[in-house]
C-alpha positions in Angstrom: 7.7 15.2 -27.4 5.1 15.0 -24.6 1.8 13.7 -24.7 0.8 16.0 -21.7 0.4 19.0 -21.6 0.0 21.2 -17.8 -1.8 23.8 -17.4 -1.0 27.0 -14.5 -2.9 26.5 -11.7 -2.9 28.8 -8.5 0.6 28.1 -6.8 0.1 27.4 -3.1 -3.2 25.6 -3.7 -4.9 24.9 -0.7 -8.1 22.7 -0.3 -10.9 22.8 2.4 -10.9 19.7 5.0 -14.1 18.8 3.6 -12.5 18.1 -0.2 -9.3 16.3 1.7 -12.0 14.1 3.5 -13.8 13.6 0.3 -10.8 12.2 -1.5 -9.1 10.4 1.7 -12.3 8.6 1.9 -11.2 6.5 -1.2 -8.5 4.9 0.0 -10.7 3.6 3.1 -12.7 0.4 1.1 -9.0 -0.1 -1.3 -7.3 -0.4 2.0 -9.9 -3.2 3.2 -9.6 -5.4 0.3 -5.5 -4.7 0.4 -5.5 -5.7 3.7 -7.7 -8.8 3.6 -5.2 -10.3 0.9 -2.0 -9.2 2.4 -2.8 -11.0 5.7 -5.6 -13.1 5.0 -4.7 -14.7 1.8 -1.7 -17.1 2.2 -3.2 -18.0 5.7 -6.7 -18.7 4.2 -5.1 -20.5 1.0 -3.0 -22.6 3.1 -4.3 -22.9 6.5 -8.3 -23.1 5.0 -7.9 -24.3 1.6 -5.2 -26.4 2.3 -3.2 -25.4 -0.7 0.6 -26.3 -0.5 2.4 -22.9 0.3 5.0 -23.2 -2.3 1.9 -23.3 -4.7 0.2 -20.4 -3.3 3.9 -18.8 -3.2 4.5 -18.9 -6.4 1.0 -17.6 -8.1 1.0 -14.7 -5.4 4.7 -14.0 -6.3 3.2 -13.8 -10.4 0.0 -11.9 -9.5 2.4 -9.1 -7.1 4.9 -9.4 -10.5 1.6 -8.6 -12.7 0.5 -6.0 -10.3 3.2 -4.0 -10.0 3.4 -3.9 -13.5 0.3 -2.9 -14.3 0.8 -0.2 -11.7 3.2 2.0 -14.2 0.7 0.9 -17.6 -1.9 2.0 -15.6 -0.5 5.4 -14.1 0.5 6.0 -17.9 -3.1 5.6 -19.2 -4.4 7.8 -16.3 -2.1 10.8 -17.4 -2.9 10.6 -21.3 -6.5 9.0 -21.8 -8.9 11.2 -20.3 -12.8 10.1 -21.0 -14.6 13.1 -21.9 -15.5 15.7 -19.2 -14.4 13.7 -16.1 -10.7 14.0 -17.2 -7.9 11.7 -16.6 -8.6 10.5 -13.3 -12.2 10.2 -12.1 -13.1 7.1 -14.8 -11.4 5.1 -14.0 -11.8 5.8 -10.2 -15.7 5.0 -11.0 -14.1 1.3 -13.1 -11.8 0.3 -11.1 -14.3 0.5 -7.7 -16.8 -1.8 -9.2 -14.4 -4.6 -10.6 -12.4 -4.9 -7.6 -16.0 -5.2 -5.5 -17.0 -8.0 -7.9 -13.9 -10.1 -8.1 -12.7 -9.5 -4.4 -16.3 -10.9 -3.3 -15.8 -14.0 -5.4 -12.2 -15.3 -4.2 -13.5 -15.5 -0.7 -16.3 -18.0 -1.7 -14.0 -21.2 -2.9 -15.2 -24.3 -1.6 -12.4 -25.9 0.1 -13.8 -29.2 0.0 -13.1 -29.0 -4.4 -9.7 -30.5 -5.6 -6.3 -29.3 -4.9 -5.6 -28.2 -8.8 -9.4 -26.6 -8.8 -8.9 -24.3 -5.9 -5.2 -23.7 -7.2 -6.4 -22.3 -10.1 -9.0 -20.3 -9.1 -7.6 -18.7 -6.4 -4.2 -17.7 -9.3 -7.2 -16.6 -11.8 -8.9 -14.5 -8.9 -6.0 -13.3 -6.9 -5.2 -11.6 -10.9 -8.5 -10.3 -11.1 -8.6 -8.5 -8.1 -4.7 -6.9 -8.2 -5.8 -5.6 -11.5 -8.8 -4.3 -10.3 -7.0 -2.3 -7.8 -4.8 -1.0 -9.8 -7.2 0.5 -12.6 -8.7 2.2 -9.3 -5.3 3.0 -7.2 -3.0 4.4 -10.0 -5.3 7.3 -10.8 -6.2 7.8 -7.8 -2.7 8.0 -6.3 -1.8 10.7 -9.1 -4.9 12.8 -8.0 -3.7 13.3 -4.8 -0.7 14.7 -6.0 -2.6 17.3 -8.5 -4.3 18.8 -5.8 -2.0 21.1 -4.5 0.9 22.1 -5.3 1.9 23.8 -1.6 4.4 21.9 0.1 3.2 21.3 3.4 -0.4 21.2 2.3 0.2 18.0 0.2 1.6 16.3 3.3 -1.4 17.2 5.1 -3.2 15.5 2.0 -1.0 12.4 2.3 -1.9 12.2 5.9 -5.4 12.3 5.8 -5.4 9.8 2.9 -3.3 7.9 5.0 -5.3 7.9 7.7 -8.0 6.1 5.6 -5.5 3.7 4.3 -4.9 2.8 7.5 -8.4 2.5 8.9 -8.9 0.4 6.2 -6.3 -2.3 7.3 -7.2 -1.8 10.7 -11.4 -2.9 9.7 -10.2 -5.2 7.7 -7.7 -6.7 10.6 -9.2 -6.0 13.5 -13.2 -6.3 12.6 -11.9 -9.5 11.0 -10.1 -11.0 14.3 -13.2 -9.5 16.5 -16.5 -9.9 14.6 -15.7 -11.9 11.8 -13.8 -14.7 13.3 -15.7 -16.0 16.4 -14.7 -19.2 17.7 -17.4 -21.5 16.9 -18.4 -25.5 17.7 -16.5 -26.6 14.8 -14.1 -24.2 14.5 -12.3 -23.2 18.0 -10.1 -21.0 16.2 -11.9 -18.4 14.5 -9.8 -18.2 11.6 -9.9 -21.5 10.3 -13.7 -21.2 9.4 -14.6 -20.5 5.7 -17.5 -18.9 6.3 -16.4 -16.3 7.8 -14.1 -15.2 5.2 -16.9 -15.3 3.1 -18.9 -13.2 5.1 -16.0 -10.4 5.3 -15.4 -10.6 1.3 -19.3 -9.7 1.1 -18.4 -6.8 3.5 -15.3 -5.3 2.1 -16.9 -5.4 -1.4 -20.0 -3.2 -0.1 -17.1 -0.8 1.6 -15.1 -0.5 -1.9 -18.3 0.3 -3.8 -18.9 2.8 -1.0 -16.1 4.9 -0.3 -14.9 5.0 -4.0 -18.6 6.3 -5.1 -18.0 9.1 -2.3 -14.0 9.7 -3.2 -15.4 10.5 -7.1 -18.1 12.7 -6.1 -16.4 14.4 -3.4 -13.7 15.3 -5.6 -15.7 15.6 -9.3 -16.0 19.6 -8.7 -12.1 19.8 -9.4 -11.9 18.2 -12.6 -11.6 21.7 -14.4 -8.6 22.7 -12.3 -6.6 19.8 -12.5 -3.8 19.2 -15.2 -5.1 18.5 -18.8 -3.4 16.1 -21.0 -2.9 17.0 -24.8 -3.2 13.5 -26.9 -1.2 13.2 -30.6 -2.1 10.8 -33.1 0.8 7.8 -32.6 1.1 4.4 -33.8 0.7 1.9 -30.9 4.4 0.9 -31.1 5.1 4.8 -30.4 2.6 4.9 -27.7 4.7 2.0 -25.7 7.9 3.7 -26.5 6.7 6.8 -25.2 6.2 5.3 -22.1 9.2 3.7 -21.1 10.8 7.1 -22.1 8.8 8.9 -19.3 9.6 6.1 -17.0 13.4 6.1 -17.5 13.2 9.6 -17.4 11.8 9.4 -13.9 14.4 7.1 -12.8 16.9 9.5 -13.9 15.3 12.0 -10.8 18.0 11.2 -8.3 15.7 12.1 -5.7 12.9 10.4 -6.8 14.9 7.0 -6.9 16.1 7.4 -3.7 12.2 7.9 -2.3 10.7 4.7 -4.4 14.0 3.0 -3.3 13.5 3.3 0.3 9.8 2.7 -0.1 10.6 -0.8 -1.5 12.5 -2.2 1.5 10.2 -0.6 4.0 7.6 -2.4 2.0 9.3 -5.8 2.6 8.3 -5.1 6.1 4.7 -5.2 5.3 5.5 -8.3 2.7 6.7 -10.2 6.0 3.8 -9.3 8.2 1.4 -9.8 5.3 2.7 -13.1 4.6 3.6 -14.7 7.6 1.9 -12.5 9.9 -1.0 -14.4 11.0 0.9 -17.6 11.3 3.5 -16.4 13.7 0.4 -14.7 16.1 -1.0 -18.0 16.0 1.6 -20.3 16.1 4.5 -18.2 17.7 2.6 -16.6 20.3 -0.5 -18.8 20.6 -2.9 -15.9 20.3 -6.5 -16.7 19.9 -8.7 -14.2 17.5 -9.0 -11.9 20.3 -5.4 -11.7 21.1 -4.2 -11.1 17.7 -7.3 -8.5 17.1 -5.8 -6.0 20.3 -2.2 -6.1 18.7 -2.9 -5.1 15.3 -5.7 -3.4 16.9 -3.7 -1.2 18.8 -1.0 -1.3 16.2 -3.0 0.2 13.7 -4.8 2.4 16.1 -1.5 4.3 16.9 -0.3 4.7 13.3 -3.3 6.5 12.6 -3.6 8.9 15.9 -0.1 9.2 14.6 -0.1 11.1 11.4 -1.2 14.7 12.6 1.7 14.5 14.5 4.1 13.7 11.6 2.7 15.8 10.0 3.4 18.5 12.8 6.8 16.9 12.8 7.5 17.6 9.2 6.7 20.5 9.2 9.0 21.4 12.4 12.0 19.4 10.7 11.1 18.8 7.2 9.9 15.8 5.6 13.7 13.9 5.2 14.6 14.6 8.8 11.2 12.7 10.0 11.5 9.7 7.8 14.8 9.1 9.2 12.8 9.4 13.1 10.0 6.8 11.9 12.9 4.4 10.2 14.9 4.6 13.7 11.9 3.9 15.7 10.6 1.0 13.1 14.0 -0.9 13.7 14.1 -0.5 17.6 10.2 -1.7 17.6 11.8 -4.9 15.6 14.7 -5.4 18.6 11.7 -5.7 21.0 10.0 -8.4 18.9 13.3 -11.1 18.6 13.7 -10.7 22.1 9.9 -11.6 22.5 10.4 -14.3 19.9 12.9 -15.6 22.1 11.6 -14.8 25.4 7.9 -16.5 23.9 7.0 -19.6 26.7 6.5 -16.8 29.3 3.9 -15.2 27.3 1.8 -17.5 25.2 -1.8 -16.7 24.9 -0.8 -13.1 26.4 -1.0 -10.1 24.4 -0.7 -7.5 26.7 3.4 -8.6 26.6 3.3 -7.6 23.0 1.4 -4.3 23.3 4.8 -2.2 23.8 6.1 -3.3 20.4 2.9 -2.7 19.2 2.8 0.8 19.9 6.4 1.7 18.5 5.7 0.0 15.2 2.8 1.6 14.8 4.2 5.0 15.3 7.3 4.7 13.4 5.2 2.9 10.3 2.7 5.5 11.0 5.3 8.3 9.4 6.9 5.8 6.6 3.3 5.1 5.2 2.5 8.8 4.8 5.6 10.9 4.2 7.1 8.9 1.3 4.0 9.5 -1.0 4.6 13.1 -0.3 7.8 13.5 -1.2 6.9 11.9 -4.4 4.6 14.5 -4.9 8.1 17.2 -4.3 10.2 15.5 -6.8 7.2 15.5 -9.7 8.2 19.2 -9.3 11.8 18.8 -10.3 9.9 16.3 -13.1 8.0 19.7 -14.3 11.3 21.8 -14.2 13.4 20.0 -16.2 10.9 18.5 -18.8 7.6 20.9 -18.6 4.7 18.3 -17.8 4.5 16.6 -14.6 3.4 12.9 -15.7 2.0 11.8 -11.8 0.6 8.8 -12.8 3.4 7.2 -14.4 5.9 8.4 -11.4 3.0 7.0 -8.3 2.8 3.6 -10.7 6.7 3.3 -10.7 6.7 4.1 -6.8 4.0 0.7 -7.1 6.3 -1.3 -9.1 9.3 -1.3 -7.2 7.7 -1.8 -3.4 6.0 -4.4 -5.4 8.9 -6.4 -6.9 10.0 -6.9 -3.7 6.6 -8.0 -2.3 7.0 -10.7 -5.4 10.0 -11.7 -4.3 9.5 -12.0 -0.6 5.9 -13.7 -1.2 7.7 -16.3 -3.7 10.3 -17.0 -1.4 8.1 -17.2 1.9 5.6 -19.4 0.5 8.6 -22.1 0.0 9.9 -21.0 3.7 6.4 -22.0 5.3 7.4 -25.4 3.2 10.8 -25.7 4.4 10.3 -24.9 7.7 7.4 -27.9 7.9 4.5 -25.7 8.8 1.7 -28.4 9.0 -1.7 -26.9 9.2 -3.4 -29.9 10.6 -2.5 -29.4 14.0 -2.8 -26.3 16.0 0.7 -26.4 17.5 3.7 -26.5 15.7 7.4 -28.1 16.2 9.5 -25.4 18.1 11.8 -25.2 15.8 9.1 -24.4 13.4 7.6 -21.5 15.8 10.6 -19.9 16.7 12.0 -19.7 12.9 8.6 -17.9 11.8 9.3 -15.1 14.6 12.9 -14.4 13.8 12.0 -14.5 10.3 9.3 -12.0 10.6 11.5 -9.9 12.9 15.1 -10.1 11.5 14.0 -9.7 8.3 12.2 -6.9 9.0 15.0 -4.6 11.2 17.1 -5.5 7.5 14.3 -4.0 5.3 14.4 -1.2 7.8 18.1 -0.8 7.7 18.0 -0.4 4.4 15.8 2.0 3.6 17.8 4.3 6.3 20.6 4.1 3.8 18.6 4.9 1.1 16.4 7.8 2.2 19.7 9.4 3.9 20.8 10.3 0.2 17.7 12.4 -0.2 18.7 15.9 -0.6 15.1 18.1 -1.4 13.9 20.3 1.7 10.9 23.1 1.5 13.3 25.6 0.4 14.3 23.9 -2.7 11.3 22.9 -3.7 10.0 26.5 -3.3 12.6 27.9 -5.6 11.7 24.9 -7.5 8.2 26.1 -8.0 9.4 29.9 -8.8 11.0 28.6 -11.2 8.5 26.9 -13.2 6.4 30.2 -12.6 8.4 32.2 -14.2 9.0 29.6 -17.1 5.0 29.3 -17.6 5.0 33.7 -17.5 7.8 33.4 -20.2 6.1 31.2 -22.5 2.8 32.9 -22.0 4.3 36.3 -23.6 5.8 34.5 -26.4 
């Protein structure tokens, strides 16, 4: 028995660019405040704070654990609780904006001059309030992006332009940090070891998330009526909880769709390694000041998203399998260029420009393993629908959460100790050699595994556009035969 209930909408649904702006638009301020605590927050606990990293490790590791989590709970409240006439989606969208503004804007404040146990804790309490947050806001709105449309090459040019956001977002956050943000000052040559000025980009990034998710809601309000409706029953609480581990095992019996969350969680260990370590091997690797490290990810960031209406061209040339496969190849050859700079790293100290090439092919092969994944998700919710009649998208995005996130977890939990055992000191500005070189490979190697990986994975895929058009057909004609019974 189901506790949701679809409704036939308009196969083929296609929206105007205005509406795709609208709802891109929200992932804009989340990707900000993502961003600042996937690169900013070990440095700026450990490096600012002066927290030991195997402390910091180990309550990031818990908060991702938490998170991820939360992710599915959350998905599964979005697709059965709607709140009046704003439906499943749009409440908590409005929620989740607000809180993660409020508590993102306090973690940044921390005195660092307060003991070791004080900041410890608050940064673990903080860190908690924020991911949850985030996820109130990004597991409905995830699932909306996936409601609507239901043509197949329309919901990758959805993905794309909410990509494109995503991806503005960590460039802003990255870039605006490293150039405006981060100024060298008297007391602080180094840019990024000033606490005020992570202070001064938490007030920022809050007013961003306030902003764009305000506009994402209204933008998108006018389609509440069209969207899927969700049918509640009267259950115990023990039920409810049953009934949602049911839809989640159910999901992971989609062959397809564990094959798409599978690959998405060792590309994602990628962004766990740059996240984590990322800043420290710019800085301590490579020697990069703020300016330096802000062209990089700058230009980085810059070509993933100039990149998406290509993939998007690409997919729909080749289909979306096919293109994945291209971004994973070119991922892993971008991470051959960076151990042999690793390596190769007293001739070009201080100089980004020698980085730039690597750069570029990261950016375009993440640029297509960002976007096309969450697509594809969106394809096997149809086989979901087939097989079972309802199409639960919040629970199947929040599981796609929770895996990429269990390996974020782990790779935090175990980095934080790494940054330990490899006697990073942040009192001085240069580190041991040994110590420099071991972050690069670390950050490299591990990341052409992750990639690697995920190759093997996603080559198992087996959905393509003509599939998932019979795929749709079918359910047609399943809704026409229940409607004239």
């Amino acid at each position: 028995m189901s506790f949701i209930k679809t409704i036939d909408h308009s196969q083929g649904k296609r929206l105007s660019k205005l509406d795709k702006f609208g709802y891109g638009v929200g992932n804009l301020g989340y990707g900000i405040i993502f961003q600042m605590i996937a690169v900013y927050l070990i440095f700026y606990t450990t490096a600012v704070l002066n927290i030991p990293g195997t402390l910091i490790g180990t309550a990031v590791a818990i908060s991702v654990l938490w998170d991820a989590f939360s992710d599915l709970i959350m998905g599964y409240i979005s697709d059965g609780y709607p709140i009046g006439k704003l439906g499943r989606r749009h409440p908590y969208l409005l929620l989740g904006c607000f809180l993660a503004a409020f508590s993102n804007l306090i973690l940044w404040q921390i005195n660092p001059d307060v003991s070791t146990n004080s900041k410890f804790y608050l940064v673990f309490i903080l860190i908690i309030l924020v991911k949850s947050a985030l996820t109130v806001y990004i597991a409905p709105y995830n699932a909306l992006g996936a409601e609507l449309s239901d043509d197949y090459h329309e919901r990758t040019s959805i993905q794309s332009i909410k990509t494109v956001f995503f991806l503005l977002g960590l460039f802003s956050a990255t870039v605006a940090g490293m150039s405006f943000f981060f100024k060298p000052t008297l007391h602080y040559p180094l840019g990024q070891l000033n606490p005020e000025a992570y202070s001064r980009m938490g007030i920022s990034a809050s007013l961003f998330m306030i902003l764009c998710g305000l506009l994402c809601f209204f933008s998108t309000k006018k389609h509440i009526p069209l969207l899927p409706q969700s049918r509640i029953k009267e259950k115990k609480k023990r039920g409810e909880m049953l009934n949602i581990f049911t839809v989640f095992l159910s999901a992971l019996k989609n062959n397809d769709y564990l094959y798409v969350i599978t690959g998405y969680l060792f590309t994602n260990i990628s962004s766990a390694l740059v996240g984590t370590i990322g800043l420290h091997v710019f800085t301590y690797t490579f020697q990069l000041d703020n300016r330096g490290i802000a062209l990089v990810i700058g230009v980085q960031f810059f070509v993933s998203i100039i990149s998406q209406p290509l993939w998007v061209i690409i997919s729909n040339k080749i289909d979306k399998k096919p293109s994945v496969i291209l971004a994973l190849i070119l991922s892993m050859a971008a991470c051959i260029i960076f151990i042999g700079l690793v390596f190769y790293k007293d001739m070009i100290l201080g100089s980004p420009m020698y980085i730039l090439p690597f750069a570029i092919l990261i950016g375009f092969g993440t640029g297509g393993l960002f976007s096309l994944p969450q697509s594809m998700v969106a394809d096997t919710l149809d086989l979901e629908e087939l097989e079972t009649g309802i199409s639960p998208a919040g629970i199947y995005y929040g599981a796609l959460t929770l895996f990429y996130k269990l390996s974020q977890a782990i790779a935090i939990f175990i980095l934080g100790m790494v940054l330990d055992w490899v006697n990073f000191n942040p009192e001085v500005l240069v580190q041991a050699e040994s110590t420099a070189i071991t972050l690069g490979l670390i950050l490299s190697v591990g990341s052409l595994i992750s990639f690697l990986l995920a190759l093997f994975v996603y080559s198992k895929y087996s959905l393509n556009k003509d599939k998932i058009e019979k795929v749709h057909a079918q359910i047609l004609l399943n809704k026409n035969g229940r409607s004239t019974t």
